[in-house]
N, C-alpha and C positions, 0 to 999 in steps of 0.2 A: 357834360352833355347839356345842350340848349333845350331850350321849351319846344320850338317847334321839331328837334330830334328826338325828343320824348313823346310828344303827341303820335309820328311817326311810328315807333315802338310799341305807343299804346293800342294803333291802328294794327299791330299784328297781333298782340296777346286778343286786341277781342275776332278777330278771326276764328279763333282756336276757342273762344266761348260761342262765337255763332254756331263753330261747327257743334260742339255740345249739345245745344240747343237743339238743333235739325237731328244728331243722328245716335248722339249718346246716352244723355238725359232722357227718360221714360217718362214725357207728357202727351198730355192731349194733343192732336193736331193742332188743333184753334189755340190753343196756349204757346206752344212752340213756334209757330207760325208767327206771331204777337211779339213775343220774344226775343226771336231774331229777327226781324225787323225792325228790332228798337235797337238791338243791339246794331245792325247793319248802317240804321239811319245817324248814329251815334258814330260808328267810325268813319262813315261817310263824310262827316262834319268835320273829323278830325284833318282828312285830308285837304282840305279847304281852309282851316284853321291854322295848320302848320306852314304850307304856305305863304299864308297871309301874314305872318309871324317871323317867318324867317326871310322875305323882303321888308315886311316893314321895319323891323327892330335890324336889318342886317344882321341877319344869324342864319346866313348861308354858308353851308358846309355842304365838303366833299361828300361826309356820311351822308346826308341828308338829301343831294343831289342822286347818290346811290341808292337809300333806302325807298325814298318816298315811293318812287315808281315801283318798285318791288313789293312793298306794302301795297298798294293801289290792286297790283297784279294778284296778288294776295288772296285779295279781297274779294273783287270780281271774280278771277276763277273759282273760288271754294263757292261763293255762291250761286254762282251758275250752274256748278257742279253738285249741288245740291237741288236748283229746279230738275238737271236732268234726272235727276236718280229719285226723287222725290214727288215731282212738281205733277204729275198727271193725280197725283191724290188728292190737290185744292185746285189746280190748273183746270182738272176734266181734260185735258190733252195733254199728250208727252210733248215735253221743253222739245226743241232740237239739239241733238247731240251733235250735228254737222255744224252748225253754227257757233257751238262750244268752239271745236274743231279746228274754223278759222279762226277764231280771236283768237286762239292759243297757239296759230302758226304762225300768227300775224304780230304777236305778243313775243314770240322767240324771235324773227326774222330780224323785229325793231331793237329785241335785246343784244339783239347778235351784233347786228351792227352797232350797236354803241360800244359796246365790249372793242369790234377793231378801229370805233373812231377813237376811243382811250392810250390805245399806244399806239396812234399816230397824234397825242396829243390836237383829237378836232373834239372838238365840243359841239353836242347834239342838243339844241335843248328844246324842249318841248314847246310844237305849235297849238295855235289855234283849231287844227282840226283833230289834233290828239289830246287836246283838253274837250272839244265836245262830244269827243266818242266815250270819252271817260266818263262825263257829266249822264250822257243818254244810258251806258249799259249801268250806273249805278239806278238815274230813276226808273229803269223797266225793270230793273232787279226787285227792289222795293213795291212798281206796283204787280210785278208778278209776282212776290212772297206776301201780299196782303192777301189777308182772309176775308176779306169782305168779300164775300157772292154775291152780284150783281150783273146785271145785262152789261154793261159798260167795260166794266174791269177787264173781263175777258182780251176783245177785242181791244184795246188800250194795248195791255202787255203784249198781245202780237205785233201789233205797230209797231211799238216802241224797239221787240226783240228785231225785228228787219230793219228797223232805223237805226239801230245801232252794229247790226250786221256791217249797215252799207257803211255809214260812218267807220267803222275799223279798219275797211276794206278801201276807202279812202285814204283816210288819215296814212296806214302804212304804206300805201303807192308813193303819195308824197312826202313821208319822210323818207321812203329811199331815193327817190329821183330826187329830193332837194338837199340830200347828202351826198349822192355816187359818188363823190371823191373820195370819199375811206376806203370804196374798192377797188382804185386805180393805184399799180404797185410804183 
């Protein structure tokens, strides 16, 4: 197994420490909070690193083409899933759980279809606008898990949760209109 297939890996084991953090682990909010945002901006890095690692050094693989985005999805789901169930306690407002809701139909629909572009042998590979939907919900993840209280934060993270609404809701139109031939028999 390659460096950036292991980074990938390491991107799921800390998953399973964020969730820890958020829901297992008996700390303070403000600790926990701290916490998993290190640990979130830490895996976050990793996806970007592995990446970066496995074009530069040519250490693309099958695995890696399979894992990363599942990792990624991971990632963002459990934390999202965590502002909703959690987030009105540093938020002051409940996350939207509708918003969960799309990315996670918008996140199967893309998965779905790559699944029947794989045995029709097409290769899907990820654009430009599904790398900055990736990029927006991970930074609104992180400034909606920061504990800092401030006038600003607030208002920030709402933004950013609707800009990366819309950006999902983008992105997966256009990856399926600029694939629909994996759905023609």
């Amino acid at each position: 197994m390659n460096i950036a297939n292991k980074l990938t890996f390491l991107r799921i084991i800390l998953v399973f420490v964020f969730m820890a953090l958020i829901w297992w682990i008996p700390l303070s909010l403000e600790l926990a909070l701290w916490l998993a945002l290190a640990v979130f901006i830490v895996a976050s890095f990793t996806d970007f690193l592995d990446g970066y690692l496995a074009r530069k050094l040519n250490l693309v693989t099958n695995l890696g083409k399979f894992m990363d985005p599942l990792a990624d999805k991971c990632l963002v789901t459990v934390a999202m899933l965590a502002l909703v169930d959690v987030g009105d306690l540093w938020l002051h407002y409940e996350w939207p759980a509708w918003i969960l809701a799309i990315i996670l139909l918008r996140e199967f629909a893309v998965s779905g279809m790559r699944l029947i572009a794989v045995t029709k042998n097409i290769v899907v590979s990820a654009n430009i606008w599904g790398k900055a939907k990736t990029i927006v919900q991970m930074v609104m993840i992180m400034v909606c898990l920061c504990p800092i209280q401030s006038s600003f934060m607030r208002p920030l993270g709402l933004f950013l949760t609707y800009l990366a609404l819309v950006l999902t809701i983008i992105s997966g139109v256009i990856y399926i209109w600029e694939n629909k031939e994996v759905f023609k028999d």
